[in-house]
C-alpha positions in Angstrom: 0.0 0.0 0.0 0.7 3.4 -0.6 0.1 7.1 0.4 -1.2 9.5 -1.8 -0.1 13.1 -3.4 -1.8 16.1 -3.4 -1.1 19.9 -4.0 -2.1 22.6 -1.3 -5.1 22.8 -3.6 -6.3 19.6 -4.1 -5.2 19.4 -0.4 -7.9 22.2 0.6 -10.8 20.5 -0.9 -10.0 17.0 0.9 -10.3 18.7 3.9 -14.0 19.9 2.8 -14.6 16.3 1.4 -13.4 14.6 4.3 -14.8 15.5 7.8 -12.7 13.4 9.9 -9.3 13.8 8.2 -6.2 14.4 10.6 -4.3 17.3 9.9 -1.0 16.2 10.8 1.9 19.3 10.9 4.9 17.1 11.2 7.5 20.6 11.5 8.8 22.4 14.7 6.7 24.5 16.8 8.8 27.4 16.0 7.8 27.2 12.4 4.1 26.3 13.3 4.1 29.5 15.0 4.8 31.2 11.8 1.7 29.7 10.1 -0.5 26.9 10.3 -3.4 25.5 8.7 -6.2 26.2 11.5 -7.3 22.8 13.0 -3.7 21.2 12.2 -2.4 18.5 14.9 1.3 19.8 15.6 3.3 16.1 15.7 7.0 17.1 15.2 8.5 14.2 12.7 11.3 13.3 15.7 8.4 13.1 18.1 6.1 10.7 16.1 7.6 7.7 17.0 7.0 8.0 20.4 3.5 9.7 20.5 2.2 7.3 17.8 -0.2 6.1 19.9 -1.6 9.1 20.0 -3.2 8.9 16.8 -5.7 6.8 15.4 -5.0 4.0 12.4 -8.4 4.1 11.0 -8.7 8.0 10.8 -7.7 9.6 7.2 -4.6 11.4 7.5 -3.0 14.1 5.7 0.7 14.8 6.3 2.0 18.7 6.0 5.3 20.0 6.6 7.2 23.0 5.5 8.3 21.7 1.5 6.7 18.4 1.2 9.9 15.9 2.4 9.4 15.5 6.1 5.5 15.2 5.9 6.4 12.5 2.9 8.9 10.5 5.2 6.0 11.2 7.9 3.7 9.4 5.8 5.5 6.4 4.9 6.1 5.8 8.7 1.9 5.9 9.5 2.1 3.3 6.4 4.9 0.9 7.6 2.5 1.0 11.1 -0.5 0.0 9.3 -2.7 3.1 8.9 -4.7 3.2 5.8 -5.3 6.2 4.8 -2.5 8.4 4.2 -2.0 11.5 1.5 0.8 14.1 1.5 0.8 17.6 0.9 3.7 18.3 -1.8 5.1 21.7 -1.5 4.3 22.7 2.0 3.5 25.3 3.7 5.7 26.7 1.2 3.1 25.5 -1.2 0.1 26.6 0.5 0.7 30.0 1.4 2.2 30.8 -1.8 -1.4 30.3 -3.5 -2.7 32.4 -0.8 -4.7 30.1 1.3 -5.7 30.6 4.6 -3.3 30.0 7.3 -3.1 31.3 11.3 -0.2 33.1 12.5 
């Protein structure tokens, strides 16, 4: 099995699809401070190891990090411990707010 790959667009309108998707921010506090997608889940990548538990396997999640690679090598972690449905966001942050979507400071 594996994840799936979306833009920050497409990315926007599976969070309308999808009611119970997981907005997993996989970067550092300091950079979610910056901006954030409002309703994220801040998981730093070191951290997810260890708070795994914390999340739920049958849940849709969608990885996000600054560029794209830490949310993608977040994503094929949830895989290798058997959740099922998993998309990243390619680009970012980075991505996102350079089409102008709606982020929190």
């Amino acid at each position: 099995m594996s994840y799936k790959e979306v833009d920050p667009v497409q990315a926007q309108s599976l969070m309308k699809e999808k009611d119970n998707l997981l907005l997993l921010d996989v970067r550092e506090q300091f950079e979610y401070d910056k901006a954030h997608i409002e309703g994220v889940k801040l998981l730093p990548l070191g951290e997810l190891p260890d708070r795994l538990s914390e999340l739920d396997k049958e849940q849709p999640v969608l990885c996000i990090c600054a560029g794209g690679v830490r949310s993608e090598k977040a994503a094929r972690f949830l895989l290798s411990h058997d959740f099922q449905d998993v998309t990243n966001m390619q680009e970012g942050m980075k991505g996102w707010l350079a089409r102008g979507l709606p982020a929190s400071p």
